[in-house]
C-alpha positions as CSV (number, residue, x, y, z in Angstrom):
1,X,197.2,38.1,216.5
2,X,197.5,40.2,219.0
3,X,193.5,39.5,220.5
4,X,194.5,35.7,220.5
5,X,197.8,36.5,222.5
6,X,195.9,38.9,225.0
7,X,192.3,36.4,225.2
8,X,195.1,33.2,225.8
9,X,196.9,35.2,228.4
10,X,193.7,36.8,230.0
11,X,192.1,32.6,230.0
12,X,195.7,31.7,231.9
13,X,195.3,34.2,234.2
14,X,191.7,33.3,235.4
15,X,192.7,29.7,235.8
16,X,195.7,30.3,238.0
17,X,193.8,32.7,240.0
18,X,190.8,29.9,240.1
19,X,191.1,27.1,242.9
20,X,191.3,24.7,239.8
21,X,194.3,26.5,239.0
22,X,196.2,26.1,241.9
23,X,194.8,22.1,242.2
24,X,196.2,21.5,239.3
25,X,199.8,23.6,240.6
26,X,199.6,21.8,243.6
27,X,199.4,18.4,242.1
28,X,202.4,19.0,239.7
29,X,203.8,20.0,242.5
30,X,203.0,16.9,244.7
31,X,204.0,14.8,241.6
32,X,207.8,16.3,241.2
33,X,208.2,16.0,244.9
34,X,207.5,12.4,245.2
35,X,209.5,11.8,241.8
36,X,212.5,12.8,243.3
37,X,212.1,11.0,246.6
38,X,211.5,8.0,244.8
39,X,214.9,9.2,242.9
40,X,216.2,9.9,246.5
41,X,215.1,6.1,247.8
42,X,216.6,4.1,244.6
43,X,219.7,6.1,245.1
44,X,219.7,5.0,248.9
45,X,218.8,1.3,247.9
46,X,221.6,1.2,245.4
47,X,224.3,2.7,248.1
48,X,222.5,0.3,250.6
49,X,223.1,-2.9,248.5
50,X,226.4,-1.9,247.4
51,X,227.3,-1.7,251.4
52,X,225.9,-5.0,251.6
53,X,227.8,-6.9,249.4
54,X,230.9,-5.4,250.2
55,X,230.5,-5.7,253.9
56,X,229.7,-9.6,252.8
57,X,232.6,-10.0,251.3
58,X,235.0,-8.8,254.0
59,X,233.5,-11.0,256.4
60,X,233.3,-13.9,254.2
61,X,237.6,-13.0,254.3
62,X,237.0,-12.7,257.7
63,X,235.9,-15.9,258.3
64,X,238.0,-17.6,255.8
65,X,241.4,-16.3,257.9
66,X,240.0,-17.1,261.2
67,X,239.6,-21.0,259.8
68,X,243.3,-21.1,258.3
69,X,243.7,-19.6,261.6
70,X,242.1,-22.4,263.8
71,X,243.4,-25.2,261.4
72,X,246.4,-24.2,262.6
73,X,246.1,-24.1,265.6
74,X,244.1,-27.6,265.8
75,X,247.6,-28.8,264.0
76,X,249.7,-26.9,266.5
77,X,247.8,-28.6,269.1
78,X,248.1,-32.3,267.9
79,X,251.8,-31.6,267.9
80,X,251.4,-30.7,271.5
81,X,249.7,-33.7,272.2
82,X,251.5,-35.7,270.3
83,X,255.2,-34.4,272.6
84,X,253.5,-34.8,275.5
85,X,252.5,-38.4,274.7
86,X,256.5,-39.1,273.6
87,X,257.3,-37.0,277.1
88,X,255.1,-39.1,278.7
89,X,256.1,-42.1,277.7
90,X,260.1,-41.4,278.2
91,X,259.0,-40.4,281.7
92,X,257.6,-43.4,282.4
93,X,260.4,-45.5,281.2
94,X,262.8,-43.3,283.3
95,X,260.6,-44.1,286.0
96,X,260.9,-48.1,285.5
97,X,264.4,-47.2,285.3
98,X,264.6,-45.8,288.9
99,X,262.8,-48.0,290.4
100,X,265.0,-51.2,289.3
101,X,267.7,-49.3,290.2
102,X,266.2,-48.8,294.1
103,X,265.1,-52.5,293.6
104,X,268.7,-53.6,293.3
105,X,270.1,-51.3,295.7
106,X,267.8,-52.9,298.9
């Protein structure tokens, strides 16, 4: 047993020290390195996605505020316009008022 342990470790020993050898190291090597940077990238994409999505959903908040936002102002506005029309409309009747009065007084 002891000839097969030696003749198997003297074989292993002449193919690592062979260029096949270190191919071989070389592309196990290669291999585990771009396993884990293709790890590396899903991990990014996930993180990436999950940014995304979250980001999406603030902004769709975002937006929803800044419309219950301008609704109200559009409504604050038509109240505006709506004084200002009744304002308006009382200073022209004050102004008929004034001038029947400087009618009757000439």
């Amino acid at each position: 047993m002891d000839t097969v342990d030696m003749t198997s470790i003297n074989q292993l020993t002449k193919i690592l020290e062979s260029q096949f050898g270190w191919a071989i190291l070389c592309l196990l090597l290669g291999g585990f390195i771009l396993k884990k940077v293709y790890q590396k990238n899903e991990q990014n994409e996930t993180k990436i996605i999950s940014l995304y999505e979250t980001n999406e959903k603030k902004a769709q908040k975002r937006e929803d505020k800044l419309m219950e936002h301008l609704e109200r102002s559009n409504e604050s506005q038509e109240r505006t316009a709506k004084s200002l029309e009744g304002i308006n409309d009382s200073l022209q009747s004050l102004e008929k008022r004034v001038e029947k009065i400087e009618e009757r007084t000439h």
